[in-house]
OpenMM code with the backbone's topology and positions (N, CA, C; nanometers):
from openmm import Vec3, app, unit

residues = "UNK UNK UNK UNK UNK UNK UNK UNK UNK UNK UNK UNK UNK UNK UNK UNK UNK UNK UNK UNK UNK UNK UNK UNK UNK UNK UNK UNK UNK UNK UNK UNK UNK UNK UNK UNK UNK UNK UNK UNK UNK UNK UNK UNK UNK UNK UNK UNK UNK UNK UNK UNK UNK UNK UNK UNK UNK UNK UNK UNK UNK UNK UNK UNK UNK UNK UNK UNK UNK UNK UNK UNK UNK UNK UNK UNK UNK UNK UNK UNK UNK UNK UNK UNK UNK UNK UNK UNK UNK UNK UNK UNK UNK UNK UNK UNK UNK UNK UNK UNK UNK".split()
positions = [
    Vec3(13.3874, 11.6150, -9.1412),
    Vec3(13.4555, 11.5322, -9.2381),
    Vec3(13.5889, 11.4873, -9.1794),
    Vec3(13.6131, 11.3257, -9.1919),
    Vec3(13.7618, 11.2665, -9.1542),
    Vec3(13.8122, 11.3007, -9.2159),
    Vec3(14.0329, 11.2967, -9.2013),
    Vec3(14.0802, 11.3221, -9.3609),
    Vec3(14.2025, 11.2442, -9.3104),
    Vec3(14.2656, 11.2015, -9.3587),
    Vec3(14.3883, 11.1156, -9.2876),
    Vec3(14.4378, 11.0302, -9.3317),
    Vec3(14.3575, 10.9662, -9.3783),
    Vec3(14.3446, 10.8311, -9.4053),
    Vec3(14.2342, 10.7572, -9.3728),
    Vec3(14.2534, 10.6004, -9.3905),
    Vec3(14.1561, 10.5547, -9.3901),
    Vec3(14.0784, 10.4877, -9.2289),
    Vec3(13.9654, 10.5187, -9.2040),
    Vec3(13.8653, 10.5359, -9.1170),
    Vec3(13.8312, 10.4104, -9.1019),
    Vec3(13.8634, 10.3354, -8.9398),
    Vec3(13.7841, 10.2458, -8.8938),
    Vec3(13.6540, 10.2666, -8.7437),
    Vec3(13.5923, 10.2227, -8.8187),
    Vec3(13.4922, 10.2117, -8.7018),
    Vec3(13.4471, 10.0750, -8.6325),
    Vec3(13.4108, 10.0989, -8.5193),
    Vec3(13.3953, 9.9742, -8.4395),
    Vec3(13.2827, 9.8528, -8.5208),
    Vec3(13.3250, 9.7211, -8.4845),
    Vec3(13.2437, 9.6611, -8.5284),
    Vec3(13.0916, 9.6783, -8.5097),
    Vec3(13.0245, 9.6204, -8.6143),
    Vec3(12.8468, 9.7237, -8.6115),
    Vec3(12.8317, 9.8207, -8.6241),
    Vec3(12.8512, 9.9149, -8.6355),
    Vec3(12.8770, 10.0389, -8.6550),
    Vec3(12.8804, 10.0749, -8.8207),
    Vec3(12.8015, 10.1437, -8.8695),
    Vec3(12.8105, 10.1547, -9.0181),
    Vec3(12.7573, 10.3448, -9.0284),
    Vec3(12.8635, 10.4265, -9.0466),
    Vec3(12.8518, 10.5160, -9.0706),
    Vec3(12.7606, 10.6444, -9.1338),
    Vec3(12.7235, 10.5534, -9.2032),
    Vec3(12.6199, 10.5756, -9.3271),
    Vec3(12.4513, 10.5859, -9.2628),
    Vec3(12.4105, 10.4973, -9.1760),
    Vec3(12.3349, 10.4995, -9.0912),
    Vec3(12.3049, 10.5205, -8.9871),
    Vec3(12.4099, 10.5125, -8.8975),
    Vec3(12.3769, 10.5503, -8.7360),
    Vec3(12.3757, 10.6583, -8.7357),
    Vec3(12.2972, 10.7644, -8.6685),
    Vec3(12.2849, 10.8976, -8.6485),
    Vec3(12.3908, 10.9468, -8.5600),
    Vec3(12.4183, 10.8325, -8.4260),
    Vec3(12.5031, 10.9080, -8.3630),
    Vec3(12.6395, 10.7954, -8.3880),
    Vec3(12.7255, 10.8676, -8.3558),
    Vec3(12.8512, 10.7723, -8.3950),
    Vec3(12.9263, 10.7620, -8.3051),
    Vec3(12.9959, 10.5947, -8.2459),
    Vec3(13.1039, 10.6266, -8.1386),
    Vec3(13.2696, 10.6524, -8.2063),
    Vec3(13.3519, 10.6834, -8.1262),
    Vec3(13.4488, 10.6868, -8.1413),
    Vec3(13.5291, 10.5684, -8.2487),
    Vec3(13.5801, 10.6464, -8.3500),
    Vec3(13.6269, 10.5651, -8.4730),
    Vec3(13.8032, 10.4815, -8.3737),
    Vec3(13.7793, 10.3671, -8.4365),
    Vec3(13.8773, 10.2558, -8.3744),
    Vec3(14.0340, 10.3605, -8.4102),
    Vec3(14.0066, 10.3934, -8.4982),
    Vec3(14.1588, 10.4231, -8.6123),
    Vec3(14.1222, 10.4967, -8.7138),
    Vec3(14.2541, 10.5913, -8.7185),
    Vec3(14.2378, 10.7356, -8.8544),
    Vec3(14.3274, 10.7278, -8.8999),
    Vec3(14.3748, 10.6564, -9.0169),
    Vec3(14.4948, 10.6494, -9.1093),
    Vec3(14.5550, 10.5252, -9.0246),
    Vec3(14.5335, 10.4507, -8.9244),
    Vec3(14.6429, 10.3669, -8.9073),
    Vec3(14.6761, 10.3866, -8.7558),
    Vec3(14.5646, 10.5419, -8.6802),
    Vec3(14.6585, 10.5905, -8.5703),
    Vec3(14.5138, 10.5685, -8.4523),
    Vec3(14.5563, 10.4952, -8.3273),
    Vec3(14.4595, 10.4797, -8.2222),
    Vec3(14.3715, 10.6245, -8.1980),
    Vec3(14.2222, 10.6172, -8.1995),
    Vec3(14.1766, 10.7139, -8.1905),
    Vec3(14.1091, 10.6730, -8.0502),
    Vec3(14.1638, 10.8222, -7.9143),
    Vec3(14.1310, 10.7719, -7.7438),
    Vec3(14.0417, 10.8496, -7.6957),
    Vec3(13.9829, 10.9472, -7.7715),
    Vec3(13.8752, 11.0656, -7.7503),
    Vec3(13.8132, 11.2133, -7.8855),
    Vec3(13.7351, 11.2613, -7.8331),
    Vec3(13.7233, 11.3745, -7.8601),
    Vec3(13.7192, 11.4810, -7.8350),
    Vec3(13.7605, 11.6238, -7.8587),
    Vec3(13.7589, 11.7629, -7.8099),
    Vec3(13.7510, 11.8502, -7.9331),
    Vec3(13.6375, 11.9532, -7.8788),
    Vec3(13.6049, 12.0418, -7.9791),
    Vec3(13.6077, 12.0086, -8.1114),
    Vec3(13.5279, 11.8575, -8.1665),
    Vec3(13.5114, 11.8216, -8.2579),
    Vec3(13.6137, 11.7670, -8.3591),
    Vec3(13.7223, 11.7627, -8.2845),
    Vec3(13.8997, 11.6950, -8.2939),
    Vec3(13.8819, 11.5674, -8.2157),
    Vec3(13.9208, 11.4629, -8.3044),
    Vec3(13.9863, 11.3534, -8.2519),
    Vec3(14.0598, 11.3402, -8.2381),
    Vec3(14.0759, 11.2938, -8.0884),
    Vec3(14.2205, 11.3192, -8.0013),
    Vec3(14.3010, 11.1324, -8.0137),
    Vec3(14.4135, 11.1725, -8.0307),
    Vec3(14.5247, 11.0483, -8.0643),
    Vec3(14.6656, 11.0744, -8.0127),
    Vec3(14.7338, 10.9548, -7.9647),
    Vec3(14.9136, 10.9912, -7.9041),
    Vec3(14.9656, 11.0197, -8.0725),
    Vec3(14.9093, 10.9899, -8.1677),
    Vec3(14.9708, 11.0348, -8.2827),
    Vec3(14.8752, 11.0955, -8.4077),
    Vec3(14.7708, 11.1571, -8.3667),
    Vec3(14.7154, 11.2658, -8.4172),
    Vec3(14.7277, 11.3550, -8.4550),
    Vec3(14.7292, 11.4591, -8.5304),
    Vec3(14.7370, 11.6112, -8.5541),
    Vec3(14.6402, 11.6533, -8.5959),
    Vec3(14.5810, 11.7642, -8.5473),
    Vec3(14.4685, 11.8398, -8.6031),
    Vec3(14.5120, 11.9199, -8.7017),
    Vec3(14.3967, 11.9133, -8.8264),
    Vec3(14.4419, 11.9983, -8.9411),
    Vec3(14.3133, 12.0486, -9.0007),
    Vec3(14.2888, 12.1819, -8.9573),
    Vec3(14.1895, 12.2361, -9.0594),
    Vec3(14.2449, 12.3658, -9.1104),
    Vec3(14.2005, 12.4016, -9.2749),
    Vec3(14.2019, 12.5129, -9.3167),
    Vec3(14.1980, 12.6515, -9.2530),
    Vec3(14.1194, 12.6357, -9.1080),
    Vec3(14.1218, 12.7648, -9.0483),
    Vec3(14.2005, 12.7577, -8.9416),
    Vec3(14.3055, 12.6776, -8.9113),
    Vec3(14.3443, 12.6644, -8.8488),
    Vec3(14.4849, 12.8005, -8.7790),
    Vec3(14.4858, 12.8062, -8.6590),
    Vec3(14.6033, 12.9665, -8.6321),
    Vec3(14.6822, 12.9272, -8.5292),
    Vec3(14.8218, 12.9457, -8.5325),
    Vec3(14.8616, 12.9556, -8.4456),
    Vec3(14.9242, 13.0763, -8.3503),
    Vec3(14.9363, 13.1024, -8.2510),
    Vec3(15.0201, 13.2853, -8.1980),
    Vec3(15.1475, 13.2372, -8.1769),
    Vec3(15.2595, 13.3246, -8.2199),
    Vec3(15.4187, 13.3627, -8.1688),
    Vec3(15.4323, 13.4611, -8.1802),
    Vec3(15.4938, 13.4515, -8.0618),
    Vec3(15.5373, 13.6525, -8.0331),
    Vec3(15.6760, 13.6817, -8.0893),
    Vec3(15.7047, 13.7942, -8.1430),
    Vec3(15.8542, 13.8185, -8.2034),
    Vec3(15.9482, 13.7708, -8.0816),
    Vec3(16.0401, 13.7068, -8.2260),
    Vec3(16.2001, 13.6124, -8.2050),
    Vec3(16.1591, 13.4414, -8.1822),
    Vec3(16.0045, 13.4052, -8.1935),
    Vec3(15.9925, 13.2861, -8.1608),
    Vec3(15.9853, 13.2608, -8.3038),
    Vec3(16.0711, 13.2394, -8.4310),
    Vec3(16.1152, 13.2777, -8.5171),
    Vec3(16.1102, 13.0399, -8.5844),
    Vec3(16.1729, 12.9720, -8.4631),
    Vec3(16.2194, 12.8471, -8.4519),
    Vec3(16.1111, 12.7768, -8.4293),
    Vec3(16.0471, 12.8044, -8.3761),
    Vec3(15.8909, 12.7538, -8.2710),
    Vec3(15.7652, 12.7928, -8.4119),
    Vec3(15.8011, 12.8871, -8.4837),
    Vec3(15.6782, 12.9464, -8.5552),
    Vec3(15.6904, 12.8160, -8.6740),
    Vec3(15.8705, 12.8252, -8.7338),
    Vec3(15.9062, 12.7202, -8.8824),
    Vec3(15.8870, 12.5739, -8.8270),
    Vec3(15.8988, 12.5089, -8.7237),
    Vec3(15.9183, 12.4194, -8.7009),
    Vec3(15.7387, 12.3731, -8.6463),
    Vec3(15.6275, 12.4499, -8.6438),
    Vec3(15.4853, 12.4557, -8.6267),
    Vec3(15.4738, 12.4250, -8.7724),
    Vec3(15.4989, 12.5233, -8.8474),
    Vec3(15.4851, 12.5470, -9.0374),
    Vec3(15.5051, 12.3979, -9.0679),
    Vec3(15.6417, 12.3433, -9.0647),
    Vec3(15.7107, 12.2209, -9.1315),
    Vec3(15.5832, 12.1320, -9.0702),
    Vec3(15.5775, 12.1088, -8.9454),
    Vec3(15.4956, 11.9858, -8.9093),
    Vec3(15.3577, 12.0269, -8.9527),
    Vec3(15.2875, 12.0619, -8.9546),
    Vec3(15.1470, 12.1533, -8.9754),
    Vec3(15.0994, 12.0900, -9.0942),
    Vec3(15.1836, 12.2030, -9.1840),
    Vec3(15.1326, 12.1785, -9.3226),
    Vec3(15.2233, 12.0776, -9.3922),
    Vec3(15.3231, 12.0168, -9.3708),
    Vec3(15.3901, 11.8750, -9.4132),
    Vec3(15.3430, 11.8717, -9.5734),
    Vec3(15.4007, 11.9340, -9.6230),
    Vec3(15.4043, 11.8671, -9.8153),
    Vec3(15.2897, 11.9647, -9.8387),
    Vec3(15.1977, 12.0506, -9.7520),
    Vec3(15.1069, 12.0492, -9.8013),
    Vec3(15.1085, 12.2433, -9.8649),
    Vec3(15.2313, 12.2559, -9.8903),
    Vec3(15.2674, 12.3976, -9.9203),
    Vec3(15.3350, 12.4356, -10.0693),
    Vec3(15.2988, 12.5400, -10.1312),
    Vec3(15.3776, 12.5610, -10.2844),
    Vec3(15.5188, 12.5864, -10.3027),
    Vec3(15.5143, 12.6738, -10.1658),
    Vec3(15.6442, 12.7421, -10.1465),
    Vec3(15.6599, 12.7301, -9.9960),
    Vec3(15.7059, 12.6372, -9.9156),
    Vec3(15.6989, 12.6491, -9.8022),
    Vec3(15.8189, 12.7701, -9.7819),
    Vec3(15.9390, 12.7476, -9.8649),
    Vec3(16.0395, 12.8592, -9.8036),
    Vec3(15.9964, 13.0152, -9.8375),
    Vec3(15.9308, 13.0215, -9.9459),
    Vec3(15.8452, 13.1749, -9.9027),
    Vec3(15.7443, 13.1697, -9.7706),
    Vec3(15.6526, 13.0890, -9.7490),
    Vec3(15.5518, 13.0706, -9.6672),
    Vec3(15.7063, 13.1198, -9.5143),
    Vec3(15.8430, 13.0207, -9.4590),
    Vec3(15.8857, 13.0421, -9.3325),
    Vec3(15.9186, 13.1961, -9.3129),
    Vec3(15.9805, 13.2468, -9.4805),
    Vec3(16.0588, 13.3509, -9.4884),
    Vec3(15.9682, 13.4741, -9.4163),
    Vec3(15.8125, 13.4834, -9.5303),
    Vec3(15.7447, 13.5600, -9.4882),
    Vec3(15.6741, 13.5795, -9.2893),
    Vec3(15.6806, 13.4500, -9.2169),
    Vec3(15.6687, 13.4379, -9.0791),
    Vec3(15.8246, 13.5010, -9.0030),
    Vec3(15.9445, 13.4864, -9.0668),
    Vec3(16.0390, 13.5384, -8.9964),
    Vec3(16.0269, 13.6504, -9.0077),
    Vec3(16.0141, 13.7556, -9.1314),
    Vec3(15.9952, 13.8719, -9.1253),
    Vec3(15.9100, 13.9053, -9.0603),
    Vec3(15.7467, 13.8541, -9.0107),
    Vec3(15.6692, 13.9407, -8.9343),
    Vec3(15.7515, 13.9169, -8.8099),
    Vec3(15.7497, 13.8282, -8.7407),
    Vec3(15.7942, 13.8215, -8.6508),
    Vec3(15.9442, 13.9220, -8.5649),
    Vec3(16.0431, 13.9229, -8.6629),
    Vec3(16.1012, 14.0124, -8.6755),
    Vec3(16.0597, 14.1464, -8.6537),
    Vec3(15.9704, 14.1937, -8.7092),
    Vec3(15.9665, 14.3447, -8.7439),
    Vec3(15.8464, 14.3603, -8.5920),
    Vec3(15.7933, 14.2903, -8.5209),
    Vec3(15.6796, 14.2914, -8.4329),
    Vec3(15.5446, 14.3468, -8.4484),
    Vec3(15.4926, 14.4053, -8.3877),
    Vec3(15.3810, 14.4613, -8.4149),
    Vec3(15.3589, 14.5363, -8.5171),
    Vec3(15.2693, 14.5265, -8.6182),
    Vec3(15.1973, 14.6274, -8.7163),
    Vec3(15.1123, 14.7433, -8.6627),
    Vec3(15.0589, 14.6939, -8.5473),
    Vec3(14.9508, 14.8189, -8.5276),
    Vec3(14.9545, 14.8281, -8.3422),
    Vec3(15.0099, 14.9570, -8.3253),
    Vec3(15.0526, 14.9851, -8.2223),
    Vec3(14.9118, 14.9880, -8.1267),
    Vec3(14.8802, 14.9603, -8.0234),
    Vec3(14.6850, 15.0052, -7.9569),
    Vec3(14.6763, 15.1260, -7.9381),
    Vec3(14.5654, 15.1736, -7.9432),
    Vec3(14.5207, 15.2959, -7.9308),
    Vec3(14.5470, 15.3276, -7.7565),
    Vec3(14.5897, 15.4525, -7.7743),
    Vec3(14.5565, 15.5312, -7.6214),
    Vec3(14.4133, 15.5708, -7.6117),
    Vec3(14.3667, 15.5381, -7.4885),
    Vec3(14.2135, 15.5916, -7.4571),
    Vec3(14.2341, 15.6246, -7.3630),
] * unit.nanometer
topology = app.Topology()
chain = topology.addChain("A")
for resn in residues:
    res = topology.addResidue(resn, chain)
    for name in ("N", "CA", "C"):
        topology.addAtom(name, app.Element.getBySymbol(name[0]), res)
């Protein structure tokens, strides 16, 4: 599923029917120049799915809020609980130390 905005596809091309599909012209407005791992790749793209994760290791505290802000953009209840709760993990580091074997 697209989400973005609105979806152009090349002329002839009718979505609804072709089984296989080429590369959509434009997603919201933004040049679409490839695909990877089922992401359409754009100079002004962002990938956004629900399962989406990112890793920071404690004190990358700036790098984690400033991922958050662009990421989820408007798309949060409480974004300042959502940064607060990432500074504190980050802060405090690891939860679960590895086992010695």
């Amino acid at each position: 599923m697209l989400t973005g905005g609105e979806v152009v596809w090349p002329d002839g091309c009718d979505p609804d029917d072709d089984e296989e599909l080429p590369l959509p012209v434009s997603i919201g407005g933004k040049k679409v120049i490839g695909i990877e791992d089922g992401a359409y790749l754009g100079e002004d793209l962002v990938v956004h799915s629900d399962d989406a994760t990112a890793t920071f290791h404690p004190g990358e505290y700036e790098e984690a809020r400033t991922w958050l802000e662009s990421y989820y953009e408007n798309r949060l209840d409480d974004p300042a609980l959502a940064s607060e709760r990432i500074k504190e993990a980050l802060q405090s580091g690891p939860q679960f130390a590895p086992s010695a074997e």
